[in-house]
N, CA, C and O atoms as a GROMACS GRO file, in nm:
protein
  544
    1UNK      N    1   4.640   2.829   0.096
    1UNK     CA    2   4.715   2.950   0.067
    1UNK      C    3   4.863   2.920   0.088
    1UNK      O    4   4.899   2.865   0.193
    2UNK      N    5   4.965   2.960  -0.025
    2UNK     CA    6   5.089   2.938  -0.012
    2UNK      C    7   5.164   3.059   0.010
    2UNK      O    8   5.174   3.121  -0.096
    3UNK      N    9   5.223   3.119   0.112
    3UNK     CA   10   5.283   3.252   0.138
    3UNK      C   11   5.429   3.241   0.122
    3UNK      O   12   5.477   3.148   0.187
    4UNK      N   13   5.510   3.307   0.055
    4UNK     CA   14   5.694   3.310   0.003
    4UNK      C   15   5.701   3.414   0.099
    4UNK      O   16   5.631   3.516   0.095
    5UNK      N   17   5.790   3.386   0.191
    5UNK     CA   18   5.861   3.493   0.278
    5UNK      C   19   6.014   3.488   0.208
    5UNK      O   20   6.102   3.404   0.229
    6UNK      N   21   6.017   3.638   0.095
    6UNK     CA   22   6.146   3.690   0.044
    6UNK      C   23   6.187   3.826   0.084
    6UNK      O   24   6.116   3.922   0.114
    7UNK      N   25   6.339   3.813   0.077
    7UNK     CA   26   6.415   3.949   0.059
    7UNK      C   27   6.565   3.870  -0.056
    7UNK      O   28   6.623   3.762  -0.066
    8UNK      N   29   6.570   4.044  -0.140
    8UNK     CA   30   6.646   4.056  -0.216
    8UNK      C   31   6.584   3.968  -0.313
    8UNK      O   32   6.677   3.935  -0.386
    9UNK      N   33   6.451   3.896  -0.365
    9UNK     CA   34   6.425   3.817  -0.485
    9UNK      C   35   6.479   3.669  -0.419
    9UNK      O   36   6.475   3.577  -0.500
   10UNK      N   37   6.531   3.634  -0.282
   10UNK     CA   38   6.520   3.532  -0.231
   10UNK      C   39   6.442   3.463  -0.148
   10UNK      O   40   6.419   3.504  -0.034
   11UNK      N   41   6.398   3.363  -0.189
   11UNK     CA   42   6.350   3.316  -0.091
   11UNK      C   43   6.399   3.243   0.048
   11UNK      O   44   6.473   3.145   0.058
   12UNK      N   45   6.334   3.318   0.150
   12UNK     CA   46   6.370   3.306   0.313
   12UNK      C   47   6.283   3.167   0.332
   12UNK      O   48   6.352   3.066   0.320
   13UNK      N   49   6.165   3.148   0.356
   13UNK     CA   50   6.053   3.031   0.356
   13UNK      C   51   5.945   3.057   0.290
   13UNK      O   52   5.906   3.159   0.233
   14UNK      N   53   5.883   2.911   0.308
   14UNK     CA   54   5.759   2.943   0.228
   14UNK      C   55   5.645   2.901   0.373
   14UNK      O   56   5.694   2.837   0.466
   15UNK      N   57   5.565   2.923   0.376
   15UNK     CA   58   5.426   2.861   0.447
   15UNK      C   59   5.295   2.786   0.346
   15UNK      O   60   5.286   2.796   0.224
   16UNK      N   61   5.234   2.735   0.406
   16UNK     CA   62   5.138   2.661   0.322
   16UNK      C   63   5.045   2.636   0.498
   16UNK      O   64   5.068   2.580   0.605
   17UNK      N   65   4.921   2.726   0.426
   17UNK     CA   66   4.815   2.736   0.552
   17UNK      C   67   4.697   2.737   0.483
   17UNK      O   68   4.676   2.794   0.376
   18UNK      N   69   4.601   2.653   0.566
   18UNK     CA   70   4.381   2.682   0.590
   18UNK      C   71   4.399   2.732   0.638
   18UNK      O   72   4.286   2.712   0.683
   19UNK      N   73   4.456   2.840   0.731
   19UNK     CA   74   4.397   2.874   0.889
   19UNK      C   75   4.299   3.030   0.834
   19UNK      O   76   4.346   3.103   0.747
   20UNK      N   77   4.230   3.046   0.868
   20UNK     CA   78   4.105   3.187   0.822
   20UNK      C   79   4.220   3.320   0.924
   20UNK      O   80   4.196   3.437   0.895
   21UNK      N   81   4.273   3.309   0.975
   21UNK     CA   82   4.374   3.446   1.021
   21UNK      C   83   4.511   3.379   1.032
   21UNK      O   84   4.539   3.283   1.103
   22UNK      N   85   4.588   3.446   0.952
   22UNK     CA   86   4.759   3.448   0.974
   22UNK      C   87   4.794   3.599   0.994
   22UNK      O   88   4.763   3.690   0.916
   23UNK      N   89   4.876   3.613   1.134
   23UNK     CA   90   4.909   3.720   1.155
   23UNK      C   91   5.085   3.737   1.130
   23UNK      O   92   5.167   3.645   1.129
   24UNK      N   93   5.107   3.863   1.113
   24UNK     CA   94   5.247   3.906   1.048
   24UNK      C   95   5.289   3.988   1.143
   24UNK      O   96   5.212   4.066   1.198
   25UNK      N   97   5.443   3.977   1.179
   25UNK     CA   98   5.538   4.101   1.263
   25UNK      C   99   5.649   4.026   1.304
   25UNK      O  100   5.703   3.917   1.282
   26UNK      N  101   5.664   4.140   1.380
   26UNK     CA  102   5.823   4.087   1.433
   26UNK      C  103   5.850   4.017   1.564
   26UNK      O  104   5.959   3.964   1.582
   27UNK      N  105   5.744   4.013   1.668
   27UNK     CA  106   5.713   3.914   1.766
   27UNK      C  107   5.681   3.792   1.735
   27UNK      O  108   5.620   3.777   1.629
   28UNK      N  109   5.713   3.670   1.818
   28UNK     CA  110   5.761   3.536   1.794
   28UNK      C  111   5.669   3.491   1.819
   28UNK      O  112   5.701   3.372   1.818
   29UNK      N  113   5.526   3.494   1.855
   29UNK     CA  114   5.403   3.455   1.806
   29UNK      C  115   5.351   3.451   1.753
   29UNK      O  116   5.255   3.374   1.745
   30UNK      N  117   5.381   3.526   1.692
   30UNK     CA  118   5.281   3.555   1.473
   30UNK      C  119   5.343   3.443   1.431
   30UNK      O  120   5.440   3.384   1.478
   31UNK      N  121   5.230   3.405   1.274
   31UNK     CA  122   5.212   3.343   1.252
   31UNK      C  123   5.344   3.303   1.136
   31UNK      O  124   5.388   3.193   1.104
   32UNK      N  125   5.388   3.464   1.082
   32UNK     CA  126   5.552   3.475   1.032
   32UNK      C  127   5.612   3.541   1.105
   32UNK      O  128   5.544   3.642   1.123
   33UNK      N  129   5.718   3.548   1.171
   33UNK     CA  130   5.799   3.666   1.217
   33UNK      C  131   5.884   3.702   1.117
   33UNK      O  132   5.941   3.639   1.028
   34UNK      N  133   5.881   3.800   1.144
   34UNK     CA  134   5.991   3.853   1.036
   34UNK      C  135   6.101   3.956   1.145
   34UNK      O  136   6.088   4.078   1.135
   35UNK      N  137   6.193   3.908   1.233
   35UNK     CA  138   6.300   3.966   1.285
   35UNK      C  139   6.312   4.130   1.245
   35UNK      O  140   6.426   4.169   1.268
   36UNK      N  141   6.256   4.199   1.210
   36UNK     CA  142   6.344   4.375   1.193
   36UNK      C  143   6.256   4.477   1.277
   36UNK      O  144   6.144   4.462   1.327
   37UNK      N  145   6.330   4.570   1.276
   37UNK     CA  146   6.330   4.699   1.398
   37UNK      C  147   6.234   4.782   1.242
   37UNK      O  148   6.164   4.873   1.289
   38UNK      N  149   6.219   4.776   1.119
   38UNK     CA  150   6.142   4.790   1.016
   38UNK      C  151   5.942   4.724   1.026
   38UNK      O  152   5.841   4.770   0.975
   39UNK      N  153   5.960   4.630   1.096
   39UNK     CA  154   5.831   4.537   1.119
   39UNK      C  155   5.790   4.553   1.242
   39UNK      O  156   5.866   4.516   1.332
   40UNK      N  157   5.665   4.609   1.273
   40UNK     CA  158   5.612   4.622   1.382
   40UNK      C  159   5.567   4.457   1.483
   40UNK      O  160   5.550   4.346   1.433
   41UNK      N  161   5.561   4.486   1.604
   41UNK     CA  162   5.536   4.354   1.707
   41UNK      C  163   5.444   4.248   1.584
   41UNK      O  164   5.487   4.151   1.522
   42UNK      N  165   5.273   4.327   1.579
   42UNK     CA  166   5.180   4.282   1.501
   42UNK      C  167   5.193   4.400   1.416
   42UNK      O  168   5.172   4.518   1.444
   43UNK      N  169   5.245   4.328   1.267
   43UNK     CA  170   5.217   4.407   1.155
   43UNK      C  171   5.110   4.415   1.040
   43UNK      O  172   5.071   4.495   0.956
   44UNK      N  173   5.095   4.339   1.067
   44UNK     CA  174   4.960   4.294   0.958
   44UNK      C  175   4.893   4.124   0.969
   44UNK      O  176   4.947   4.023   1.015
   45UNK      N  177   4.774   4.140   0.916
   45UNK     CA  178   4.726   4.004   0.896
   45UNK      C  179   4.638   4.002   0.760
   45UNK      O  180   4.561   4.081   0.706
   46UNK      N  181   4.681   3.884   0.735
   46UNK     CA  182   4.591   3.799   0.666
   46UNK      C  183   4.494   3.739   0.691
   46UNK      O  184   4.519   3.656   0.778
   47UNK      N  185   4.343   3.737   0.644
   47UNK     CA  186   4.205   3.698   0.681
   47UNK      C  187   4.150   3.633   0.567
   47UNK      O  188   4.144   3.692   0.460
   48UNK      N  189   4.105   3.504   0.581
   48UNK     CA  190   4.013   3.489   0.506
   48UNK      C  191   3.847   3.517   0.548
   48UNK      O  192   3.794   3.511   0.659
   49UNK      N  193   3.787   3.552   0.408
   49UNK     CA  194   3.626   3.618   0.471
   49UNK      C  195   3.511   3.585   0.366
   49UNK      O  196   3.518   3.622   0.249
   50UNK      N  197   3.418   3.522   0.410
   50UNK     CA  198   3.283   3.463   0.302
   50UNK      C  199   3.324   3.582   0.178
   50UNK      O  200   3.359   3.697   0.203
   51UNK      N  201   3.313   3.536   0.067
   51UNK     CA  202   3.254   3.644  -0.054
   51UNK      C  203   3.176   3.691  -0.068
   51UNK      O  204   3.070   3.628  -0.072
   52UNK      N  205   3.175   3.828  -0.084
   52UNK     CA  206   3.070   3.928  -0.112
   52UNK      C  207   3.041   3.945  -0.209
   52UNK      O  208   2.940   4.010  -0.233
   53UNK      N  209   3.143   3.875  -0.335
   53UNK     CA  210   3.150   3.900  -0.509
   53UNK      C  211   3.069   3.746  -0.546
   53UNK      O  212   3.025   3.740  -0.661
   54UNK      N  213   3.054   3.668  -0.490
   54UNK     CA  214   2.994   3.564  -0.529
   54UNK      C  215   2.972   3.465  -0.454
   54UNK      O  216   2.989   3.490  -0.335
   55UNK      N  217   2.926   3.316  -0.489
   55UNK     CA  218   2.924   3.216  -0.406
   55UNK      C  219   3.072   3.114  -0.406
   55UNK      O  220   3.062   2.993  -0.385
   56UNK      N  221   3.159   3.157  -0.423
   56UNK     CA  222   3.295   3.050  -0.483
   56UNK      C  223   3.319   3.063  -0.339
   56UNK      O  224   3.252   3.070  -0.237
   57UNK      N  225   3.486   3.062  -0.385
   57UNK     CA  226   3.549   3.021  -0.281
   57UNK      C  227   3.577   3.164  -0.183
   57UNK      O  228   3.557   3.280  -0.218
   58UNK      N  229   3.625   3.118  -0.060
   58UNK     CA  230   3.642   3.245   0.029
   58UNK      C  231   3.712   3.376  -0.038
   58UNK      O  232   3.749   3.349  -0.153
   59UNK      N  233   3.738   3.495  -0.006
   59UNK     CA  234   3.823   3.573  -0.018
   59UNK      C  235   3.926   3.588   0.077
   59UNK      O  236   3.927   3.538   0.190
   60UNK      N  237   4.028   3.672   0.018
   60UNK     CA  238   4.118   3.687   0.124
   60UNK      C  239   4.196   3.864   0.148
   60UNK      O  240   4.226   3.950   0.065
   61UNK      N  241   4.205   3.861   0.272
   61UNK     CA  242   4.226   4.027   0.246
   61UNK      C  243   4.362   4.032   0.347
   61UNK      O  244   4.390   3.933   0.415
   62UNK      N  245   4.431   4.137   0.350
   62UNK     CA  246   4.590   4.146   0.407
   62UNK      C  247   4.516   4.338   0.499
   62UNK      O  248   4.460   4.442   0.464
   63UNK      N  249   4.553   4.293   0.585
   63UNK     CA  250   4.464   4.400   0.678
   63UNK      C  251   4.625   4.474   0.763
   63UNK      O  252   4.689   4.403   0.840
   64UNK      N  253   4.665   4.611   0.733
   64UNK     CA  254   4.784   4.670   0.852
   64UNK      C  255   4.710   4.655   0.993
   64UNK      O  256   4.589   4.639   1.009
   65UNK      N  257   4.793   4.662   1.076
   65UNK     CA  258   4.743   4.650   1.197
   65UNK      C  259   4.802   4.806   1.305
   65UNK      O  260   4.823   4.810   1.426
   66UNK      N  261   4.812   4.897   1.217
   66UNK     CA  262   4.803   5.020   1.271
   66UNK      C  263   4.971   5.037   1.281
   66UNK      O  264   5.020   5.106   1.371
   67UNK      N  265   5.038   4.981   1.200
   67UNK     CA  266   5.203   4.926   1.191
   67UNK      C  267   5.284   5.083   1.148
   67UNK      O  268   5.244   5.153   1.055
   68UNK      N  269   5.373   5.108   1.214
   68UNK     CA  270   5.432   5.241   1.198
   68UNK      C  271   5.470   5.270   1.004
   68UNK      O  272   5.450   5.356   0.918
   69UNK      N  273   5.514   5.179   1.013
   69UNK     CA  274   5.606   5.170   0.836
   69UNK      C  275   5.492   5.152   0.719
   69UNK      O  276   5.505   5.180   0.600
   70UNK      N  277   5.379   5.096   0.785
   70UNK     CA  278   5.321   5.025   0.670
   70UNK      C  279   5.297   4.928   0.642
   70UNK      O  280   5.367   4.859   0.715
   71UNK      N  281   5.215   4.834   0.550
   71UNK     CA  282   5.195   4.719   0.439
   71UNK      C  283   5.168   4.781   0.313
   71UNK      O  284   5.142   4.900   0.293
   72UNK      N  285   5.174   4.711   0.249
   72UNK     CA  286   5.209   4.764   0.092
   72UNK      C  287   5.132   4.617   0.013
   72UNK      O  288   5.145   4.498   0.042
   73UNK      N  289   5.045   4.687  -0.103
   73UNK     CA  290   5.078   4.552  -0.195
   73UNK      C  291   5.093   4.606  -0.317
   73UNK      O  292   5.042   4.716  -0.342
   74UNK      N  293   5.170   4.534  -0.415
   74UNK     CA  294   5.209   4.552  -0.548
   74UNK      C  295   5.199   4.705  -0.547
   74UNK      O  296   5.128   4.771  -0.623
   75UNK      N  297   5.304   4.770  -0.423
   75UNK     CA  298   5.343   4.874  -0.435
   75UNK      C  299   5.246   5.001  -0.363
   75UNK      O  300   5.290   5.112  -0.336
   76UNK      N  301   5.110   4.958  -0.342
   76UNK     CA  302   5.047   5.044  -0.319
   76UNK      C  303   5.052   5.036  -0.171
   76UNK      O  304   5.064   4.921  -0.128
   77UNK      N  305   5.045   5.147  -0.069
   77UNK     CA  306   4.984   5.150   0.070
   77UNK      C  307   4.843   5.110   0.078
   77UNK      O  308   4.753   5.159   0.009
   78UNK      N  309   4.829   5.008   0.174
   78UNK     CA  310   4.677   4.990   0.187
   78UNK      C  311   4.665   4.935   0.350
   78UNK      O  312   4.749   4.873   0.416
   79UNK      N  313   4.520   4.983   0.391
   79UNK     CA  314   4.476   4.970   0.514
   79UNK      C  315   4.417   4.806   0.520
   79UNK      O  316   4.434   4.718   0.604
   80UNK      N  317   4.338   4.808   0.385
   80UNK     CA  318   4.265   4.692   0.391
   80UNK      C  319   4.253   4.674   0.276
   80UNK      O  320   4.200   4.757   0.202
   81UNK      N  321   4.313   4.525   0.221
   81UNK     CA  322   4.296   4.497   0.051
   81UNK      C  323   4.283   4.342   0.018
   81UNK      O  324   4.354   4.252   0.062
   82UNK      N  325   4.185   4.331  -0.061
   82UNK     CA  326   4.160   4.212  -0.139
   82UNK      C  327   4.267   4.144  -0.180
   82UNK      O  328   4.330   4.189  -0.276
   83UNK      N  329   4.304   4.031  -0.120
   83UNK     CA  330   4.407   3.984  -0.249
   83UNK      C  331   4.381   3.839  -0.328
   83UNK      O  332   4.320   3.733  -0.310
   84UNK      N  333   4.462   3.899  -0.421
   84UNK     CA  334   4.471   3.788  -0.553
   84UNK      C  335   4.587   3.754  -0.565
   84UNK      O  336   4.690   3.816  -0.536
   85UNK      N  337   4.564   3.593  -0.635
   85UNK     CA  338   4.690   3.486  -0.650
   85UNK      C  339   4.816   3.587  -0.700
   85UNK      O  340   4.792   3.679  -0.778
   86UNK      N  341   4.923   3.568  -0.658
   86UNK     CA  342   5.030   3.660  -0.737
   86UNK      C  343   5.080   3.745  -0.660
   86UNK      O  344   5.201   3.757  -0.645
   87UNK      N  345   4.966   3.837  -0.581
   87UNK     CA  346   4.989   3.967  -0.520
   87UNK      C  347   5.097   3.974  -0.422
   87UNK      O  348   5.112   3.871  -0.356
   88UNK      N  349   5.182   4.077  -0.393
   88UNK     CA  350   5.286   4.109  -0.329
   88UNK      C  351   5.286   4.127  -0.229
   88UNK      O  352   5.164   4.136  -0.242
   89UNK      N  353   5.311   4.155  -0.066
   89UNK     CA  354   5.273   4.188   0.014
   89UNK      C  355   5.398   4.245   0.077
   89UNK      O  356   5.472   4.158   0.120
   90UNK      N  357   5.455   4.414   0.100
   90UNK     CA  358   5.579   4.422   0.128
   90UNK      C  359   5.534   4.486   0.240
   90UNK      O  360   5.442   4.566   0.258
   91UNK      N  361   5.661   4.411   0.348
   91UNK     CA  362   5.693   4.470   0.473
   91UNK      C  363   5.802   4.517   0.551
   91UNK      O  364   5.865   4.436   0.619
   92UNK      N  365   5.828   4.627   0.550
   92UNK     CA  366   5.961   4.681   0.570
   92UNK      C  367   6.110   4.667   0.455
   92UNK      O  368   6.151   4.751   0.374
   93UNK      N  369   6.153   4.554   0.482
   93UNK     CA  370   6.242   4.532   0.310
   93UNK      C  371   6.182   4.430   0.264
   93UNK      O  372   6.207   4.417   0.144
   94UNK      N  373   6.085   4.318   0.319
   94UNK     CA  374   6.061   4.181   0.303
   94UNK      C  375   5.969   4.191   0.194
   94UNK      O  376   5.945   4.306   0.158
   95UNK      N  377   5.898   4.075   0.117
   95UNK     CA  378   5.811   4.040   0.043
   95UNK      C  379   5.783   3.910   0.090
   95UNK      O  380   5.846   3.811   0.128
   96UNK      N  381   5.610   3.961   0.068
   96UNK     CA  382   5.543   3.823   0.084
   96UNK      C  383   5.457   3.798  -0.044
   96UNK      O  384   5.369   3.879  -0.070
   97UNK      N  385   5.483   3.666  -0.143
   97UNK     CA  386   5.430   3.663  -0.240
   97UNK      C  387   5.276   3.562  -0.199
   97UNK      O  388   5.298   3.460  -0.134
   98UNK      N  389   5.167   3.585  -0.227
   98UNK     CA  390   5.071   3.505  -0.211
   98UNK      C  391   5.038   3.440  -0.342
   98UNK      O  392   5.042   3.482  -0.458
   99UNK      N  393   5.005   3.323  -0.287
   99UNK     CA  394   4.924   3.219  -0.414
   99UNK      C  395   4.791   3.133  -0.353
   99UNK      O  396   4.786   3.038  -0.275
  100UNK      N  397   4.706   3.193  -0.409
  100UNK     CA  398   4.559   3.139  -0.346
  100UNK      C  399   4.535   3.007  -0.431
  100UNK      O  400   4.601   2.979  -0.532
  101UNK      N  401   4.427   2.924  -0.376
  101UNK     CA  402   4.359   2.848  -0.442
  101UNK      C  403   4.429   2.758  -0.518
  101UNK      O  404   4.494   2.688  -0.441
  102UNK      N  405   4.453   2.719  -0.662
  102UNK     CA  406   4.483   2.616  -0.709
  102UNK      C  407   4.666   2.647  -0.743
  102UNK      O  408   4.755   2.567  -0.771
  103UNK      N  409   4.668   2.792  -0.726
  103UNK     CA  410   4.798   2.845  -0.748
  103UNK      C  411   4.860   2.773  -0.653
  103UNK      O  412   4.956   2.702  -0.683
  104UNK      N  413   4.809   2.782  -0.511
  104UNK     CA  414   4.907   2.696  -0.402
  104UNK      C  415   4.972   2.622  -0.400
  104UNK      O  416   5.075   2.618  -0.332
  105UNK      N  417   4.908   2.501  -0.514
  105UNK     CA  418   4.996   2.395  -0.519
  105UNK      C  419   5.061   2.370  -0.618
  105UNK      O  420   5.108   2.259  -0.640
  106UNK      N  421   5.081   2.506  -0.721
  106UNK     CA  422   5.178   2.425  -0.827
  106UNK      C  423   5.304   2.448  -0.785
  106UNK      O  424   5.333   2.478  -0.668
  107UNK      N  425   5.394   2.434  -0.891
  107UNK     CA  426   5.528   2.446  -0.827
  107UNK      C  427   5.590   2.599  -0.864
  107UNK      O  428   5.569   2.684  -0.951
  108UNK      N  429   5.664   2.588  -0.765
  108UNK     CA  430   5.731   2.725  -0.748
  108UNK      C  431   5.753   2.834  -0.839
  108UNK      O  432   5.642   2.871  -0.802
  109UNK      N  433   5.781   2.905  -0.907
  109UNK     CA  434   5.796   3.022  -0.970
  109UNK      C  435   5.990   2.959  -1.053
  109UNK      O  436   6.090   2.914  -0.995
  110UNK      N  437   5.968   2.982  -1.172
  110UNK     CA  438   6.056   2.927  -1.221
  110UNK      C  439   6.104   2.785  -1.208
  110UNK      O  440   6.224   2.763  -1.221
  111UNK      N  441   6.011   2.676  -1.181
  111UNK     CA  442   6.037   2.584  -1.219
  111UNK      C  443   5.962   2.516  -1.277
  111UNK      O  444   5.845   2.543  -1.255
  112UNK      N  445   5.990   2.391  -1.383
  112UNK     CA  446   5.934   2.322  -1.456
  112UNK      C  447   5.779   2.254  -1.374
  112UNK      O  448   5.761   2.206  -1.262
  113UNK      N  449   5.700   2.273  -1.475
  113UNK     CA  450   5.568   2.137  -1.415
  113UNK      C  451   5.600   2.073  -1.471
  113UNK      O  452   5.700   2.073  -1.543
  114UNK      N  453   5.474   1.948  -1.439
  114UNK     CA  454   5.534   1.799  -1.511
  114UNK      C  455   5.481   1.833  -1.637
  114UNK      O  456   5.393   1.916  -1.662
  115UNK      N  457   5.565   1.734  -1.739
  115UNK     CA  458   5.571   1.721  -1.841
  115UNK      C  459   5.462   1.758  -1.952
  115UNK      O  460   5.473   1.829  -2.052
  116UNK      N  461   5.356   1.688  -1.902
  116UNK     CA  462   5.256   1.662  -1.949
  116UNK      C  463   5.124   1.825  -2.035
  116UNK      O  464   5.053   1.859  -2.129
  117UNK      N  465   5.188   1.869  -1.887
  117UNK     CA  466   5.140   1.984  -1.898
  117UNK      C  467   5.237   2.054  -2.016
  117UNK      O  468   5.155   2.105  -2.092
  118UNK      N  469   5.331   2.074  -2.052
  118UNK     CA  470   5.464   2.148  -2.113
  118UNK      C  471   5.477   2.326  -2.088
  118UNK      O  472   5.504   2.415  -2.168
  119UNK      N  473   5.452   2.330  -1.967
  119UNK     CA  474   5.432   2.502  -1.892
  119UNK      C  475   5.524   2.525  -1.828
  119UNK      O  476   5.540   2.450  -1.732
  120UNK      N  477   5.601   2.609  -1.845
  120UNK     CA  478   5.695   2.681  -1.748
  120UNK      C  479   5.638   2.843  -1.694
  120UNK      O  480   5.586   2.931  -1.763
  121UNK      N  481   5.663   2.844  -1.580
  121UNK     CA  482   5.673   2.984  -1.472
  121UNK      C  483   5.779   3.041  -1.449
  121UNK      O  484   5.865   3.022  -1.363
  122UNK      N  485   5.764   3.152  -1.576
  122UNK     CA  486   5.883   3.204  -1.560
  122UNK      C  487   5.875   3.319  -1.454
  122UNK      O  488   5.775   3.390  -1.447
  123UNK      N  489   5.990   3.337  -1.365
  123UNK     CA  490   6.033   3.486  -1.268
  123UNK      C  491   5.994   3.614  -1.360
  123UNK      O  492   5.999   3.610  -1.483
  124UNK      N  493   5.955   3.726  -1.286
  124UNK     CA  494   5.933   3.773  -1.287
  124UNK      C  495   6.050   3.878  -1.386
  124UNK      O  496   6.008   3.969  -1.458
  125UNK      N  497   6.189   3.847  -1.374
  125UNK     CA  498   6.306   3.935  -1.469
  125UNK      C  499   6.287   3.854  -1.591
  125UNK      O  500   6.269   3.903  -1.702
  126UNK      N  501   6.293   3.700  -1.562
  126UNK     CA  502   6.281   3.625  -1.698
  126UNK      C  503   6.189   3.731  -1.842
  126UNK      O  504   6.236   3.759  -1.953
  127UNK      N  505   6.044   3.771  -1.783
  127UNK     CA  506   5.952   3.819  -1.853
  127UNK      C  507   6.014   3.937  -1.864
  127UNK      O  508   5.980   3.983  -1.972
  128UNK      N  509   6.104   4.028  -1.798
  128UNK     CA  510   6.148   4.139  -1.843
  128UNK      C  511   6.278   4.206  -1.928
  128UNK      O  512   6.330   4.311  -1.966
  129UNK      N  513   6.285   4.077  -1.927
  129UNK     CA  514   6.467   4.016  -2.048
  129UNK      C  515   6.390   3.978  -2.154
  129UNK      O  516   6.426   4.012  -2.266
  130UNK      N  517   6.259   3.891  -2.137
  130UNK     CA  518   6.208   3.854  -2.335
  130UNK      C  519   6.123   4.044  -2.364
  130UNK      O  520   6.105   4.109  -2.467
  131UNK      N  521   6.105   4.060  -2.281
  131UNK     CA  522   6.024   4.208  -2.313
  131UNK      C  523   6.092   4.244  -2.363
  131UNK      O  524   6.087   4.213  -2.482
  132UNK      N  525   6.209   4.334  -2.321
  132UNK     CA  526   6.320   4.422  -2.339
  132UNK      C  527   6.414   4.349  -2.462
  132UNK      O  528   6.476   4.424  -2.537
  133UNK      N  529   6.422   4.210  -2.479
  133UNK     CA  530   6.464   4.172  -2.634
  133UNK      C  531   6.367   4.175  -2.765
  133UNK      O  532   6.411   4.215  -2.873
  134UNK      N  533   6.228   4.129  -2.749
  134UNK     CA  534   6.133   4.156  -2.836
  134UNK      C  535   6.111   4.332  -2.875
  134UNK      O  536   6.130   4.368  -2.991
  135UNK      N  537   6.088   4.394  -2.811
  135UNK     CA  538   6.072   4.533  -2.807
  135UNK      C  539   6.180   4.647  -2.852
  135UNK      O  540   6.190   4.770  -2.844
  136UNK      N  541   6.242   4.558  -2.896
  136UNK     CA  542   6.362   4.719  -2.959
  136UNK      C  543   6.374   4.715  -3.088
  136UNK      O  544   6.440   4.801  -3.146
   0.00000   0.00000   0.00000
């Protein structure tokens, strides 16, 4: 699992973890801290957990931990949620972008793969500048 710790569409760090629990907050034992008076001590965690949808690979779920402000993903409030490669994870102003599984290891979000492949990942405005030019 590859986790982007951003604010403002920047990236702050990235992580790259197996571990089956990463915990989130603003105390210096979690597994991210994230420094703000916005982020509770323990704000949330991340779990991985056998699948219930099949025999593949684990699932993974982003669990609040009873956090005054909240966790959020792709906008929604949630107590307890499944996540998938891509998904957002906002905490207080921060974003945490997750990339499961084979997503982990490609390369970053707007930059070139190798060649071979001839694929680019474009950002997220990129796709909303060809939208907004195709569409009028």
């Amino acid at each position: 699992m590859k986790i982007m710790l951003m604010m403002n569409n920047k990236v702050i760090k990235e992580y790259m973890t197996d571990k089956k629990k990463f915990v989130i907050g603003r105390d210096s034992n979690n597994d991210i801290q994230i420094d703000n008076m916005a982020v509770s001590r323990e704000h949330a965690v991340i779990t991985q957990e056998p699948s219930t949808i099949n025999k593949g690979p684990d699932d993974h779920f982003v669990e609040d931990l009873d956090s005054i402000n909240g966790t959020f993903v792709n906008g929604n409030k949630v107590f307890k949620q499944r996540l998938v490669s891509g998904d957002e994870i906002t905490i207080g102003k921060y974003f945490l972008k997750v990339y499961l599984g084979e997503d982990a290891v490609t390369p970053d979000v707007g930059q070139k793969m190798n060649e071979k492949e001839k694929t680019y990942r474009m950002k997220s405005n990129d796709f909303e500048k060809i939208f907004e030019k195709h569409s009028r």
